[in-house]
C-alpha positions in Angstrom: 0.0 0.0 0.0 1.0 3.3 -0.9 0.5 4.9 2.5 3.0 2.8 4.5 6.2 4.5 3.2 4.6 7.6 3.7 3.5 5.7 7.9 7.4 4.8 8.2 9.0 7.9 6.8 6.7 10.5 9.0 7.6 7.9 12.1 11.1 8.2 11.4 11.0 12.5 11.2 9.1 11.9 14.8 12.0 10.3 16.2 14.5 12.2 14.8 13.4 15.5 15.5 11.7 14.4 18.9 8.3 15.6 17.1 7.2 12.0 18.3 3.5 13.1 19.3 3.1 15.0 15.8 4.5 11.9 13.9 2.0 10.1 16.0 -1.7 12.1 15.0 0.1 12.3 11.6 0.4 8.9 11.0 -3.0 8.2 12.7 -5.2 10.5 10.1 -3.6 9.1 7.8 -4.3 5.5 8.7 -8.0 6.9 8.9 -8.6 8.5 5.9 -6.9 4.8 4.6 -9.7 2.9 6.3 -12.7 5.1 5.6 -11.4 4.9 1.6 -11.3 1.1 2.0 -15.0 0.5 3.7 -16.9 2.9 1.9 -15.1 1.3 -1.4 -16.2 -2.1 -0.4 -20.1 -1.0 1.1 -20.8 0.8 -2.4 -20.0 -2.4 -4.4 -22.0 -4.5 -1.6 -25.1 -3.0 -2.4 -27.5 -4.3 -5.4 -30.5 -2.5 -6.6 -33.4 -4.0 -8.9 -36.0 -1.4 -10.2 -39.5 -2.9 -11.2 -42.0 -0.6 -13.0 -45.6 -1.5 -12.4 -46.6 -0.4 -16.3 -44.1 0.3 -18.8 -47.1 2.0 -20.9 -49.4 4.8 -19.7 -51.7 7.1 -20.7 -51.5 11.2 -20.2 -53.0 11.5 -16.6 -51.9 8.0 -15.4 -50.0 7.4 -12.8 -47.3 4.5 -12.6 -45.3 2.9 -9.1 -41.7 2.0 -8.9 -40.5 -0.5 -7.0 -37.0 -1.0 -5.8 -35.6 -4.0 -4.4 -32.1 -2.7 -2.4 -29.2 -5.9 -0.9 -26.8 -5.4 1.0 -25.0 -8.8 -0.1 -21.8 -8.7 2.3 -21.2 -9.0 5.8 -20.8 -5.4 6.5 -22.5 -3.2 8.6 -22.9 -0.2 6.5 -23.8 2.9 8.4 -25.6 5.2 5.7 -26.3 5.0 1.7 -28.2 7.5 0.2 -30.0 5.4 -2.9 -31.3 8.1 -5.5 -33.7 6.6 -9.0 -32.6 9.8 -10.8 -34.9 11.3 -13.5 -34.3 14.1 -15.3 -34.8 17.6 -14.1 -35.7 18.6 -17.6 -39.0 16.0 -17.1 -39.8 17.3 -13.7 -38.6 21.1 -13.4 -39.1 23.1 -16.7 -42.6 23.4 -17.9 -44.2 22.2 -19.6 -44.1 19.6 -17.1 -43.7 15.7 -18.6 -43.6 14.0 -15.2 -45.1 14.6 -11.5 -43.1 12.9 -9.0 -45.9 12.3 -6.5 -43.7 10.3 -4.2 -39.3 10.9 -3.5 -37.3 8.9 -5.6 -33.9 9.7 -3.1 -34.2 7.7 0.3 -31.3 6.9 2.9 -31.2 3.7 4.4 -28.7 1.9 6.7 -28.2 -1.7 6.2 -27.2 -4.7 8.2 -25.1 -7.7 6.9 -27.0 -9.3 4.2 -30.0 -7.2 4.3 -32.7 -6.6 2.0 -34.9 -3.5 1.9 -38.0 -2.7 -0.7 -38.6 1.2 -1.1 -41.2 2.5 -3.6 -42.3 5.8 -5.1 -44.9 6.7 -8.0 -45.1 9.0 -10.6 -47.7 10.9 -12.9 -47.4 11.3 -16.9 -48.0 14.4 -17.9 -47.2 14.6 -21.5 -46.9 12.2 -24.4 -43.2 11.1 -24.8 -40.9 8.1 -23.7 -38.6 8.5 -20.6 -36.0 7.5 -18.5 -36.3 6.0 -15.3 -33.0 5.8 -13.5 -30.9 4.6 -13.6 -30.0 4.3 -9.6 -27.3 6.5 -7.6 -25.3 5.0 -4.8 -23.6 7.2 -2.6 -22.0 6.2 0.9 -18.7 7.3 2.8 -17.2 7.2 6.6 -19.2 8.8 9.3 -16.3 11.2 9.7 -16.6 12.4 6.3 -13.5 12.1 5.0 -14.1 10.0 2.1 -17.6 9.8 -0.2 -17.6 6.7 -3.2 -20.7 6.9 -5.6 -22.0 4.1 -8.2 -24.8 3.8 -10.7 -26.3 0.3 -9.4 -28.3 -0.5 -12.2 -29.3 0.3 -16.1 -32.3 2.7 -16.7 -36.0 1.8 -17.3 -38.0 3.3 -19.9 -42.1 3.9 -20.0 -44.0 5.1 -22.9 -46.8 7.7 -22.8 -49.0 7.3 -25.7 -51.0 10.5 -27.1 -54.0 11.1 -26.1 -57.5 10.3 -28.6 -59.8 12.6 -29.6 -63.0 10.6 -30.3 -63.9 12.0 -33.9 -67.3 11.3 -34.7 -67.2 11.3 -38.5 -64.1 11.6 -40.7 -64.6 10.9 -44.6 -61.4 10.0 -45.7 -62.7 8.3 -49.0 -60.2 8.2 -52.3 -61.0 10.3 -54.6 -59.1 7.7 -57.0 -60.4 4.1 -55.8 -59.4 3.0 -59.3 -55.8 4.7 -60.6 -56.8 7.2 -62.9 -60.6 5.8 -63.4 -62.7 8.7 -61.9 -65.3 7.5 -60.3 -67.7 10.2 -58.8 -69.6 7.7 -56.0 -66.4 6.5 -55.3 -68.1 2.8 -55.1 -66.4 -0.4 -55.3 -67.4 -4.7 -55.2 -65.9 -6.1 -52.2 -65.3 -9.7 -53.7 -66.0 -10.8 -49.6 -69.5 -9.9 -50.3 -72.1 -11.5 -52.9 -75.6 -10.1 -53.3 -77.1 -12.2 -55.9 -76.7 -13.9 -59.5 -77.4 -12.3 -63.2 -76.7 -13.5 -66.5 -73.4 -12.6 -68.3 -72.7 -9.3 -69.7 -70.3 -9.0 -72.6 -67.0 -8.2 -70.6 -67.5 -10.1 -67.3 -64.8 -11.2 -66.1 -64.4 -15.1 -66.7 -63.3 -15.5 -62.5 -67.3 -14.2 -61.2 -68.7 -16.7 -63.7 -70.8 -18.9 -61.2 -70.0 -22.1 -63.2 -73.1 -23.9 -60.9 -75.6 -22.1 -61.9 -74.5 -22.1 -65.5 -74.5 -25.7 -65.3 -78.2 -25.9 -64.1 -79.8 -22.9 -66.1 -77.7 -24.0 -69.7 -77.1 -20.2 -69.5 -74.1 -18.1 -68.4 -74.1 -16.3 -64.8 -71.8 -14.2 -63.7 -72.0 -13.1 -59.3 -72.9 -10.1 -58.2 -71.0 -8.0 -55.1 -72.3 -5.7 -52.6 -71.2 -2.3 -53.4 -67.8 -1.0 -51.1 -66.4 2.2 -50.3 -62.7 2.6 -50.8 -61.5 4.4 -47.5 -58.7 4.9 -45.3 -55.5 7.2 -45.1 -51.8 7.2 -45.1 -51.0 9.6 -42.1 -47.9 11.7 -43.2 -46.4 13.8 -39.8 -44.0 16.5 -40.5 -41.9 17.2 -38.2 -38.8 18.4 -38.9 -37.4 21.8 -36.9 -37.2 24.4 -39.7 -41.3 23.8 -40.3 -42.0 23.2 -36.7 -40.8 26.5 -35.0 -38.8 25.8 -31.1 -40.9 28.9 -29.6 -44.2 26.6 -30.4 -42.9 23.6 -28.3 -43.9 20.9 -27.4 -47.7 22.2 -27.8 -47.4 22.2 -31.5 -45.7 18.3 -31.9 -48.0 17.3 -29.4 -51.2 18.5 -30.9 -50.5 16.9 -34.2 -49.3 13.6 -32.7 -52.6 13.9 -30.9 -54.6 14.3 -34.3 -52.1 11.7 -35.8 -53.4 9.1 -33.2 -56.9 10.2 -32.9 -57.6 9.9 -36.5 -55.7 6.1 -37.0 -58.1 5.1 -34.3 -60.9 6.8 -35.8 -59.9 4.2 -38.7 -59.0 1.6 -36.4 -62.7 1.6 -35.1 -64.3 1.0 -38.4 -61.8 -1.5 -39.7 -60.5 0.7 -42.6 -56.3 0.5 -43.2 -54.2 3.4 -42.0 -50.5 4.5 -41.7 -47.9 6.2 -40.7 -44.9 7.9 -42.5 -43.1 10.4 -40.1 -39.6 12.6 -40.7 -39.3 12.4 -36.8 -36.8 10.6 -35.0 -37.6 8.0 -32.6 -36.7 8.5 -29.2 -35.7 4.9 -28.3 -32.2 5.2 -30.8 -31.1 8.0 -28.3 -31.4 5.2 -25.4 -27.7 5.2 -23.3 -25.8 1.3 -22.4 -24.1 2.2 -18.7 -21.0 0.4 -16.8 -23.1 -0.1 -13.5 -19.5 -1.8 -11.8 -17.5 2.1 -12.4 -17.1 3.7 -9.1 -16.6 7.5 -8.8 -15.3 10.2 -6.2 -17.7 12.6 -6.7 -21.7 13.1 -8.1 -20.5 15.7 -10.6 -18.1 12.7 -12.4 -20.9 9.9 -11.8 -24.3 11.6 -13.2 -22.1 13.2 -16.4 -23.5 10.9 -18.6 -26.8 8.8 -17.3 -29.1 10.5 -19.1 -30.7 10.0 -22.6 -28.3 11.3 -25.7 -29.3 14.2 -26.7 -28.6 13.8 -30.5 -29.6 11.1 -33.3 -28.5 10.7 -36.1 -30.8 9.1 -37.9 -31.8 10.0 -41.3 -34.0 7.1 -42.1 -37.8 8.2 -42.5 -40.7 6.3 -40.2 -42.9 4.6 -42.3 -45.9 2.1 -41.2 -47.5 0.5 -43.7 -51.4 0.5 -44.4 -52.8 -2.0 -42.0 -56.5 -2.1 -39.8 -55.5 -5.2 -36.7 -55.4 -3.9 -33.5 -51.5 -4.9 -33.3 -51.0 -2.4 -36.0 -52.7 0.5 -34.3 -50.8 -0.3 -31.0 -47.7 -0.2 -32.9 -48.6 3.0 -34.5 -49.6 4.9 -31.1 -46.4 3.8 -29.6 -44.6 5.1 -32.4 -46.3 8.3 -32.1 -45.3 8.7 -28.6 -42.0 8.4 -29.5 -41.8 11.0 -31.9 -39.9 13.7 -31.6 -38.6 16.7 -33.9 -35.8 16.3 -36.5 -32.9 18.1 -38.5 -32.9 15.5 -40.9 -35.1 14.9 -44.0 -37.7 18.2 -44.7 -41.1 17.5 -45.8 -40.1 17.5 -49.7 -36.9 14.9 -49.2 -39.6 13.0 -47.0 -42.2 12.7 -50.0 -39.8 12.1 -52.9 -37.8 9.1 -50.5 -41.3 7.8 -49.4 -43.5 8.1 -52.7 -43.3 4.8 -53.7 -44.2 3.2 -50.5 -47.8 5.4 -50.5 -50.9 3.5 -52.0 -52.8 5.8 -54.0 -56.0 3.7 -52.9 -55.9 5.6 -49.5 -55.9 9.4 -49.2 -52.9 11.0 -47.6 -53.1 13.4 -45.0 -50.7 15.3 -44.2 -50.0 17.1 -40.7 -47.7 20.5 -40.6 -47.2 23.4 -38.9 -45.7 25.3 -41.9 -44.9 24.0 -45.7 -42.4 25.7 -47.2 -41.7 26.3 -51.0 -40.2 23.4 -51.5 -42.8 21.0 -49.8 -45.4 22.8 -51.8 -43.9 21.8 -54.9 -43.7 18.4 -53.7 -47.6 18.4 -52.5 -48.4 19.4 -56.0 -46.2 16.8 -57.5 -47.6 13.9 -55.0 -51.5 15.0 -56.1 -50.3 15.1 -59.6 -49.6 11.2 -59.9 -53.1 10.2 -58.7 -52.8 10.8 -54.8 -55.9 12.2 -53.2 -54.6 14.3 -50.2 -55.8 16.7 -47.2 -53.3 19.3 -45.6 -54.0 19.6 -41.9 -52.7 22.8 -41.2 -51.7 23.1 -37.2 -50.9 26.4 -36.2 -52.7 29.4 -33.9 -55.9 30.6 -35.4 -54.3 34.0 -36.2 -51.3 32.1 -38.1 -53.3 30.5 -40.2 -54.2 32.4 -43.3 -50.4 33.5 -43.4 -49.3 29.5 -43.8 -52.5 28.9 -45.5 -52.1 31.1 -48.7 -50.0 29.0 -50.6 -51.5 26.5 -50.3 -54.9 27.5 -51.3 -53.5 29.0 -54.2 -51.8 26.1 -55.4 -55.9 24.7 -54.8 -54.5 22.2 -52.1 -57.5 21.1 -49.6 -56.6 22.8 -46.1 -58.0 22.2 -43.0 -56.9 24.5 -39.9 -56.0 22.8 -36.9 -56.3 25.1 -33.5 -56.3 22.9 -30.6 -57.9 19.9 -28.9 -61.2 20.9 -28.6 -61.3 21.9 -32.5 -59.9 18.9 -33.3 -63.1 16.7 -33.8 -65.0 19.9 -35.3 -62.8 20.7 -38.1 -61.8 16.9 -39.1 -65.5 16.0 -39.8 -66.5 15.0 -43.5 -63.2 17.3 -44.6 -60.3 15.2 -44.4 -60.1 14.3 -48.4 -62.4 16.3 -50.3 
């Protein structure tokens, strides 16, 4: 050890200069701050912490409990260890508030040899997003003081708050293309699911509804009839990329149209039509953080440097959910939503030209912005040009909206103003894709 030469040589001073009694309390602190480095080394690696989280998905307004199971594993007494489940302050202290701690999260406890302790606090979602729970802060040192050791115990738990729904009581989203280029004005199709009756063939039948049965017992060719359909559904496309959706409008602007976003696929959802989502967003689960739990540190400054989410992603890929109506599909879709957050990568016109071919003219596309810029006009244009029927909802403040709206209705785009919640289900009814 690295302290004993230093022991012998302040010994040796003592008796050489008769300074025996300062050699003495020298040589004594020393040992000290020696043995309050060793034991606090050896209780902050004796401790083990589990986290259980009662829900790892919640709704806005939900509340969800954390449980922590805390071991003392040795066979030391350890006088104090402060055990903190940090969250970030950025959740909790800057509105607009995402979480409400409604019980602490930071407890002190003092354990006996191979002791096991439970402690458990709750929390409140306030806001749609994903989040990081933990992960959990050790801290213990000597009852003098001298010497403080830290640890992160464990890896971080993440919950997901989905968006809230807007029940919308009527939303016609019908194509105005159910056949290509074929305009049709009732916008009527056969579902081949669904036979009303029998006539006799019509010059151009198709040989496949030739009901070969009845042909055989009537000598004379018939052909099935189908119950009439109509073609609906929607593609949801969710700009969101930080020159067209402004910082000094968030989050209420991101989180109004992931509201509509969700509100309309489960309007869809309900009535069995297919929906889906293609988003320039990022998804807040890439910017999730892999932590060495064994590190110890000297101080809290060095040990909570980097334990929280990153704060940049690089991904460039678009989101895109294809058309589906199971119930698997929409809670893949809300999750996703949840997750969204803003971007710097692809604008709205890189998102449409990179996604185009994925986007099945069948069902209309609606598209969610705050702003659309020259460029993404051009590429709205383009996108209705090769057969796509499409709606712009257009989310901004009601005194914004014939600024950002001009354009658009020049260029004869369909626009629909989006306010806030409570317009939400008023301004979506029978105008989504005329």
């Amino acid at each position: 050890m690295a302290i004993l030469p230093l022991i012998a040589l302040l010994l040796l001073l003592g008796i050489l200069t008769g300074a025996n009694f300062f050699a003495l309390g020298a040589c004594t602190f020393l040992i000290v701050i020696q043995l309050a480095k060793h034991f606090s080394s050896r209780w902050i690696q004796a401790v083990e912490v589990q986290r259980f989280v009662e829900a790892h998905e919640i709704e806005v307004g939900q509340s969800v409990a954390v449980g922590m199971k805390i071991s003392n594993a040795s066979g030391y007494w350890i006088p104090w260890m402060l055990i903190d489940d940090k969250i970030a302050k950025r959740y909790t202290k800057q509105p607009p508030f995402a979480l409400k701690i409604l019980s602490a999260s930071v407890q002190l406890f003092s354990f006996r040899p191979k002791k096991t302790t439970l402690h458990r606090y709750a929390i409140e979602a306030q806001r749609r997003g994903y989040y990081q729970l933990g992960p959990t802060l050790l801290e213990t040192g000597d009852l003098l003081g001298l010497h403080r050791s830290y640890r992160i115990a464990n890896q971080p738990s993440y919950i997901t708050v989905l968006p809230q729904l807007i029940v919308l009581e009527s939303v016609e989203v019908s194509s105005r293309r159910p056949m290509g280029e074929m305009k049709v004005e009732d916008r009527l199709l056969e579902d081949p699911t669904l036979m009303s009756g029998l006539r006799e063939y019509r010059a151009g039948d198709p040989i496949n509804r030739v009901h070969w049965k009845a042909t055989a017992r009537t000598g004379v060719l018939h052909t099935r009839v189908f119950q009439p359909t109509c073609v609906q559904g929607a593609m949801l496309l969710l700009d969101m990329h930080e020159s067209t959706n402004p910082r000094r409008h968030e989050p209420v602007r991101t989180d109004l149209a992931v509201t509509a976003a969700a509100s309309i696929a489960h309007w869809l959802y309900r009535n069995s039509e297919p929906f889906g989502l293609v988003s320039n967003g990022r998804d807040a689960a890439d910017r999730m953080r892999e932590l060495n739990k064994r590190s110890q540190y000297q101080d809290r400054e060095s040990a909570t440097a980097n334990i929280e989410m990153k704060t940049h992603n690089d991904r460039l890929t678009p989101i895109i959910l294809g058309a589906n109506r199971t119930p698997e599909h929409f809670a893949e879709l809300h999750r996703m939503l949840a997750r969204l957050e803003r971007t710097d990568g692809l604008k709205l016109d890189q998102l449409l030209l990179e996604t185009e071919s994925r986007l099945p003219k069948l069902l209309s596309l609606i598209v969610i912005a705050q702003q659309v810029d020259e460029a993404g006009l051009m590429a709205l244009e383009m996108i209705r040009r090769r057969g796509h029927s499409l709606t712009v909802l257009l989310n901004c403040h009601q005194e914004e909206y014939y600024d950002h709206a001009a354009r658009l209705i020049a260029a004869r785009l369909p626009v629909v103003p989006l306010y806030d919640e409570h317009t939400l289900s008023e301004y979506l009814k029978d105008r989504s894709a005329r």
